[in-house]
C-alpha positions as CSV (number, residue, x, y, z in Angstrom):
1,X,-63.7,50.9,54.5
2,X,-64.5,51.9,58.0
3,X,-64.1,55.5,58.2
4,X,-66.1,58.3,57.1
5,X,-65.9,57.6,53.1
6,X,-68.9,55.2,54.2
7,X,-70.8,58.4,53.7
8,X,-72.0,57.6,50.3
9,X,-72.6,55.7,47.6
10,X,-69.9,56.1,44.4
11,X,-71.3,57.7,41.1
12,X,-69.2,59.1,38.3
13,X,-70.0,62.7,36.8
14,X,-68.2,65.5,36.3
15,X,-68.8,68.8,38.2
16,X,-67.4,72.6,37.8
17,X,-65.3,73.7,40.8
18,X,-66.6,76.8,42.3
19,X,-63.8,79.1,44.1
20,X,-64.0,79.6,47.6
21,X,-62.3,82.6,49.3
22,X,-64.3,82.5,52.8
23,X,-61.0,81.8,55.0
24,X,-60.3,84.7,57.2
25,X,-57.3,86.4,56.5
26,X,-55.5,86.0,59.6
27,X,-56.3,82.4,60.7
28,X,-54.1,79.5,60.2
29,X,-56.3,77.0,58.3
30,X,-54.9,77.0,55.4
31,X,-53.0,74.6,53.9
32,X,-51.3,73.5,50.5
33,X,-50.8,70.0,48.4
34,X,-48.6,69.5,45.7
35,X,-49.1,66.1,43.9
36,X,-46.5,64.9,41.5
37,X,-46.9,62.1,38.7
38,X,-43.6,60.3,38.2
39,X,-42.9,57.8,35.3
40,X,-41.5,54.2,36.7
41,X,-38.3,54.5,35.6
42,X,-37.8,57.8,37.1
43,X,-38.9,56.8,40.0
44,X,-35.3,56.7,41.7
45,X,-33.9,59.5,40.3
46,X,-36.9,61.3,41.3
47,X,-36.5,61.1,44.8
48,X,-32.9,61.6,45.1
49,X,-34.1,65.1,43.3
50,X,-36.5,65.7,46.2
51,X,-34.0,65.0,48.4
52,X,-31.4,67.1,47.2
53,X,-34.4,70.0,47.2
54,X,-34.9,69.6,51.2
55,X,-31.0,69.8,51.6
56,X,-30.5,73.0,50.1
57,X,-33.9,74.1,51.4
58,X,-32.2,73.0,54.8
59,X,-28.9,74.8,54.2
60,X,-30.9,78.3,53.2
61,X,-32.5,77.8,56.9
62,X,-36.4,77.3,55.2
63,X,-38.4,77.3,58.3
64,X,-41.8,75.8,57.0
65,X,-42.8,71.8,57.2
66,X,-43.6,69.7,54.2
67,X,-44.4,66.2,55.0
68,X,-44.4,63.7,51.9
69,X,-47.2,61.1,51.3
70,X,-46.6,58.1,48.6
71,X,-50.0,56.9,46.9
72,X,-50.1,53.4,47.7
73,X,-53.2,52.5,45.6
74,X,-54.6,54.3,42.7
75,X,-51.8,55.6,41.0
76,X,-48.9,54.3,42.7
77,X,-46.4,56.5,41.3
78,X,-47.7,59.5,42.8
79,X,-46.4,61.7,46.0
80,X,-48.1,64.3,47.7
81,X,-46.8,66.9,50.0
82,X,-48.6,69.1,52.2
83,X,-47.6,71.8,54.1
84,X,-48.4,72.3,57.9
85,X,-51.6,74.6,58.3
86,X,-50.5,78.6,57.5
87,X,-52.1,82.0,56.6
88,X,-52.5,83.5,52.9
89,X,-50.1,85.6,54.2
90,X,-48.0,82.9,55.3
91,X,-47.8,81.3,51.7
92,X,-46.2,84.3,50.7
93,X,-43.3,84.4,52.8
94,X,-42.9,80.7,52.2
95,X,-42.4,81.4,48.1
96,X,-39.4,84.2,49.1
97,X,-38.0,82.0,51.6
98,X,-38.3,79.0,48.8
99,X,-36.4,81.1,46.0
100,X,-33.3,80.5,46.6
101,X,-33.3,76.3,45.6
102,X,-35.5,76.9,42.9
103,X,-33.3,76.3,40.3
104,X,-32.2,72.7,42.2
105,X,-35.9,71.7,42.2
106,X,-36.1,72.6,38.4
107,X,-33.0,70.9,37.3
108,X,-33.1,67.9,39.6
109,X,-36.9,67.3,40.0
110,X,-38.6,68.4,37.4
111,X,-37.0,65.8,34.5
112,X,-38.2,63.2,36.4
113,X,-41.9,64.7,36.7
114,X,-44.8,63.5,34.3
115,X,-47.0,66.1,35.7
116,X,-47.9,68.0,39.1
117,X,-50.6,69.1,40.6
118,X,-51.7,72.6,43.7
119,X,-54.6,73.0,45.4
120,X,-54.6,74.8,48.7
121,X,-57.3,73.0,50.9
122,X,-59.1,75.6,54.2
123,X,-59.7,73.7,57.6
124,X,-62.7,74.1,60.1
125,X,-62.4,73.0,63.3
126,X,-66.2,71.8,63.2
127,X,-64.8,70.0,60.4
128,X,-62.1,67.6,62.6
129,X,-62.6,64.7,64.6
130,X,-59.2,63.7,65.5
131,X,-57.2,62.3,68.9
132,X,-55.4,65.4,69.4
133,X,-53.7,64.5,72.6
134,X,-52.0,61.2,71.0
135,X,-52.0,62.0,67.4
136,X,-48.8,62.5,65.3
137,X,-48.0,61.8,62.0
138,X,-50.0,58.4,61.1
139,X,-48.3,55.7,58.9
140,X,-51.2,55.7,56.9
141,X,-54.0,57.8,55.2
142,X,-57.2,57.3,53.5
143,X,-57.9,60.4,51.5
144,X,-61.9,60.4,49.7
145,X,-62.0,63.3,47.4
146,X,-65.8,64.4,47.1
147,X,-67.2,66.1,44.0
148,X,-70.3,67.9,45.1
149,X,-73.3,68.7,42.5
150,X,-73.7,72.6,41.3
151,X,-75.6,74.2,44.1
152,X,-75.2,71.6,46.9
153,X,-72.2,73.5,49.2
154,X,-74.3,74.2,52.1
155,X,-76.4,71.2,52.0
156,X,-73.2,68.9,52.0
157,X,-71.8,71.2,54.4
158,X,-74.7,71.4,57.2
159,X,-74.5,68.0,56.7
160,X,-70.7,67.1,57.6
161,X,-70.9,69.7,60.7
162,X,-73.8,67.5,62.4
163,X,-71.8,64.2,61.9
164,X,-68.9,65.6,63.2
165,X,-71.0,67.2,66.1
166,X,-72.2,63.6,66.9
167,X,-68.9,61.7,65.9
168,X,-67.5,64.2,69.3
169,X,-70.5,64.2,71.0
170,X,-70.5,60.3,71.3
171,X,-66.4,60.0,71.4
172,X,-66.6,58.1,68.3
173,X,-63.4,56.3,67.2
174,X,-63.9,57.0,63.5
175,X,-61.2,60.0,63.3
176,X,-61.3,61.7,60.8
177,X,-60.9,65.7,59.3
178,X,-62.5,67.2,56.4
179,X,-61.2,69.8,54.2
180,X,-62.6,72.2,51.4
181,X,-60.6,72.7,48.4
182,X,-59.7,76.1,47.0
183,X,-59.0,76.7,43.7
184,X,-57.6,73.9,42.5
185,X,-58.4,73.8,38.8
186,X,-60.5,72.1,36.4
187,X,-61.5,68.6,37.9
188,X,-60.3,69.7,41.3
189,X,-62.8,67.8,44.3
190,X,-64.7,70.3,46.2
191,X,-63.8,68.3,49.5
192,X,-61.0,66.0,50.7
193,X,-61.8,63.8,53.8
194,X,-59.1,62.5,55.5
195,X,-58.7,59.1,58.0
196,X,-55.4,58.5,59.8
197,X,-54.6,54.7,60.6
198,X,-51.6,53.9,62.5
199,X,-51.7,50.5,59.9
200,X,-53.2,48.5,57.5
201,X,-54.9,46.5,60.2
202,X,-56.2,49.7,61.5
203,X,-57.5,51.2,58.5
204,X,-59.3,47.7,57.6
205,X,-61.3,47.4,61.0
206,X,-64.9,48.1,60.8
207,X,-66.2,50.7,63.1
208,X,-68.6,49.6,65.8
209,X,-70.8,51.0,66.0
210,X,-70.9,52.1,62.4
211,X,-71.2,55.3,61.4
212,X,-74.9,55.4,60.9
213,X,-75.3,53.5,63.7
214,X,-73.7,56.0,65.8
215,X,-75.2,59.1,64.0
216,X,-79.1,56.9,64.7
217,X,-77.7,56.7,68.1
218,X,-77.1,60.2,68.9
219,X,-80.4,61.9,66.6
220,X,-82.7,59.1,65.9
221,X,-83.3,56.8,63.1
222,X,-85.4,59.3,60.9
223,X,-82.6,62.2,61.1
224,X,-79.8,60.2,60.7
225,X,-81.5,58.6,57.2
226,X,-82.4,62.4,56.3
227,X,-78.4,63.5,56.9
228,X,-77.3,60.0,54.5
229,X,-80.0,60.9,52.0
230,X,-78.4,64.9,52.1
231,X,-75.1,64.0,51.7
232,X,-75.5,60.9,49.1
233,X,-78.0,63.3,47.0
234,X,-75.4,66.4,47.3
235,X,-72.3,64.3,45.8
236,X,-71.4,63.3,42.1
237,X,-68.5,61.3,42.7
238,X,-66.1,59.8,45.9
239,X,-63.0,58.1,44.6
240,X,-60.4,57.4,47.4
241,X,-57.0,56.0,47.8
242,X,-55.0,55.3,50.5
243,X,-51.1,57.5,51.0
244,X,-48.3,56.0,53.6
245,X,-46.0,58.6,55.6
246,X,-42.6,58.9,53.9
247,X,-40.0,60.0,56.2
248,X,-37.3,60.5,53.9
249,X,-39.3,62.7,51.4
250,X,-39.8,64.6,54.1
251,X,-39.2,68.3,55.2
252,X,-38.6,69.3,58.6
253,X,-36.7,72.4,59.9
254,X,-34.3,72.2,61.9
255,X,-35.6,71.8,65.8
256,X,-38.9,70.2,64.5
C-alpha cells in the first residue's frame, strides 16, 4: 500500500499497553473511538438503532460530531465512530449532554451488538501530514494500528517526528496523521496511523517517490536506513484495514 504503513515489516507478538496521560489539559487533541462488532443478521436492525440514537441525540440539541466509519476489510461487520478532536474536559460534558438518549442506545443498539470497543487516541501536530486547505472528510481510510515493543515509545516516536518533518519539508503527497492511543485495554495498539484517499484508486497508487525514497532524499541514504531500522526494530506487530465514510451513521449538529 502506498502510504505510510510502508514503514515496516509485519510480525505477530503480543505486547502490554502502557498508559499515557501526557496530553495537556486544556488542548484540544484528544479524541475518542468506539468500535462495534455486529453479527450479519443484525446488521439492519443495527443501523436503524444507530440511527434512531442520532435522532434523539438531535432532538436533545447534542452539540458534539461523531462521524461513522464501516470496516471494509478485516472484519467487515465492524463500525467505528470517532468523535471530532476535544479536551478531557470536553469528554465530560459530552457524557451529560449524551444522558438523555441513553436508554434509546441501550434498547435499540445494544441487542444488535456482539461486542464494542473505547479507546481515546491524543494528536500531535508534529504527528500530521495532511492537505489542510482541501481536506474534508475522505471516502476512504487506511487505519495501521502499530504495537510497539516494552521500552521502545521514544525510539518509535523520534522516529515518526523526523519522517513527518521530511514528508512537510519535501511537500510529500503521502498524507497521512498519526495518533497515540490512550488507555484502551488489553490488546489496545500503542499507535494508529491514518491515510485518507478520496478512492480506491487513490489509496492503491504507489507513491513516487516512495517513502524511503523521499526520506533518502531529504537526510541521506545512511539516516534514512537508520530511521527504517528504528522503527521496524521498535514494532511487534502492524495489521491494517481499510474504513469507508458513512454518511448516514453519521452525527452532525445542527449548522455543521
Amino acid at each position: 500500500m502506498k502510504r505510510m504503513s510502508m514503514w515496516l515489516l509485519p510480525a505477530v507478538a503480543v505486547v502490554c499497553l502502557g498508559s499515557v496521560q501526557a496530553a495537556a489539559k486544556d488542548q484540544a487533541n484528544i479524541v475518542r473511538d468506539y468500535t462495534d462488532i455486529v453479527g450479519p443478521a443484525d446488521q439492519q436492525a443495527y443501523e436503524a438503532g444507530i440511527k434512531s440514537y442520532n435522532q434523539c441525540l438531535a432532538e436533545h440539541g447534542f452539540k458534539y460530531a461523531w462521524t461513522s466509519w464501516v470496516h471494509e476489510t478485516g472484519d467487515v461487520y465492524s463500525y467505528s465512530y470517532v468523535s471530532d478532536p476535544m479536551t478531557w474536559a470536553g469528554f465530560d460534558a459530552m457524557r451529560d449532554a449524551g444522558k438523555a438518549c441513553d436508554t434509546t442506545f441501550r434498547t435499540q443498539v445494544n441487542p444488535h451488538l456482539k461486542s464494542e470497543t473505547s479507546v481515546f487516541m491524543q494528536g500531535d501536530a508534529e504527528l500530521r501530514h495532511l492537505q489542510t486547505d482541501t481536506f474534508g472528510t475522505p471516502a476512504l481510510i487506511e487505519v495501521t494500528y502499530f504495537k510497539l515493543k516494552p521500552g521502545q515509545r521514544q525510539a518509535f516516536m523520534d522516529a515518526a517526528r523526523k519522517i513527518y518533518a521530511a514528508a512537510k519539508k519535501s511537500k510529500w503527497t503521502g498524507y497521512s496523521m498519526l495518533n497515540e492511543v490512550v488507555d484502551g485495554g488489553d490488546g489496545a495498539p500503542d499507535f494508529l496511523l491514518v491515510s485518507p484517499a478520496k478512492n480506491w484508486a487513490d489509496l492503491g497508487k504507489e507513491m513516487d517517490p516512495t517513502l524511503w525514497k523521499m526520506l533518502e532524499n531529504v537526510y541521506g541514504k545512511a539516516d534514512a536506513d537508520a530511521l527504517r531500522k528504528t522503527v521496524r526494530e521498535a514494532t511487534q506487530e502492524s495489521p491494517s484495514h481499510v474504513d469507508s465514510y458513512n454518511a448516514g451513521l453519521s452525527y452532525r449538529p445542527s449548522g455543521k
